[in-house]
C-alpha positions in Angstrom: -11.1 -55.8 350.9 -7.7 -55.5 349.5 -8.7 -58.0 346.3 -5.2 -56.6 344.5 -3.2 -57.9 347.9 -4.4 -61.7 347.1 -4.2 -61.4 343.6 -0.5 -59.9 343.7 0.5 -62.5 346.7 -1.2 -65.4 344.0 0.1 -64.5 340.9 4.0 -64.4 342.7 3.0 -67.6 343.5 3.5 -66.8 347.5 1.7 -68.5 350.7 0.5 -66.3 353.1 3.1 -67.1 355.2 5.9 -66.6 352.4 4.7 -63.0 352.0 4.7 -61.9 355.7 8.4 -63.4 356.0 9.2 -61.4 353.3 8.0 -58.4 354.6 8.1 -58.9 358.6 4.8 -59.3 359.3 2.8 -62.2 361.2 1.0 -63.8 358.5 -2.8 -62.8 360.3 -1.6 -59.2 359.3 -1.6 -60.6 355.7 -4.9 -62.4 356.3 -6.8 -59.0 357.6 -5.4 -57.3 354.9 -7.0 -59.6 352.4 -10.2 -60.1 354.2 -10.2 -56.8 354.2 -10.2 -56.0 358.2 -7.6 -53.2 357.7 -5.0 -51.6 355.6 -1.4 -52.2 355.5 1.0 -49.6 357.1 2.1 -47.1 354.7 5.9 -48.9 355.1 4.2 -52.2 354.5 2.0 -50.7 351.6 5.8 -49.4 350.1 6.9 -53.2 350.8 4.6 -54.7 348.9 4.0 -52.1 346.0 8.2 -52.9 345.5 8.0 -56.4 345.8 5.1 -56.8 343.4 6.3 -54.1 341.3 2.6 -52.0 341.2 1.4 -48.9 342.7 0.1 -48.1 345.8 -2.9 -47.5 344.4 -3.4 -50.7 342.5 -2.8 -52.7 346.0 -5.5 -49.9 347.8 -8.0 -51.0 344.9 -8.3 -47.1 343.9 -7.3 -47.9 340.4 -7.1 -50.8 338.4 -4.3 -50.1 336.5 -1.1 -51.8 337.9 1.1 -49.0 337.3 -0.9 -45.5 338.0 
């Protein structure tokens, strides 16, 4: 489960829907993401590390510090 995904997408105060207009994805991309039914493309994972302004990592849960 991509926790750091949902908590990102929350805490930027973005839908579901919001986020995967922003980054050209159907919004059920988002949703598996979270649920944790895959992992986003490494173009989406640059997306959203940019928008959200964290690492990779962070977003993959292999660390839990934002900016490693």
């Amino acid at each position: 489960m991509l926790v750091n995904v949902e908590r990102e997408r929350r805490g930027a105060g973005l839908s579901v829907e919001q986020l995967a207009d922003t980054i050209g994805v159907h919004p059920n991309t988002v949703r598996g993401w979270e649920r944790g039914d895959y992992e986003p493309t490494s173009k989406n994972l640059v997306q959203l590390s940019t928008l959200f302004g964290c690492s990779a990592d962070y977003l993959l849960g292999l660390t839990e510090n934002r900016n490693d």
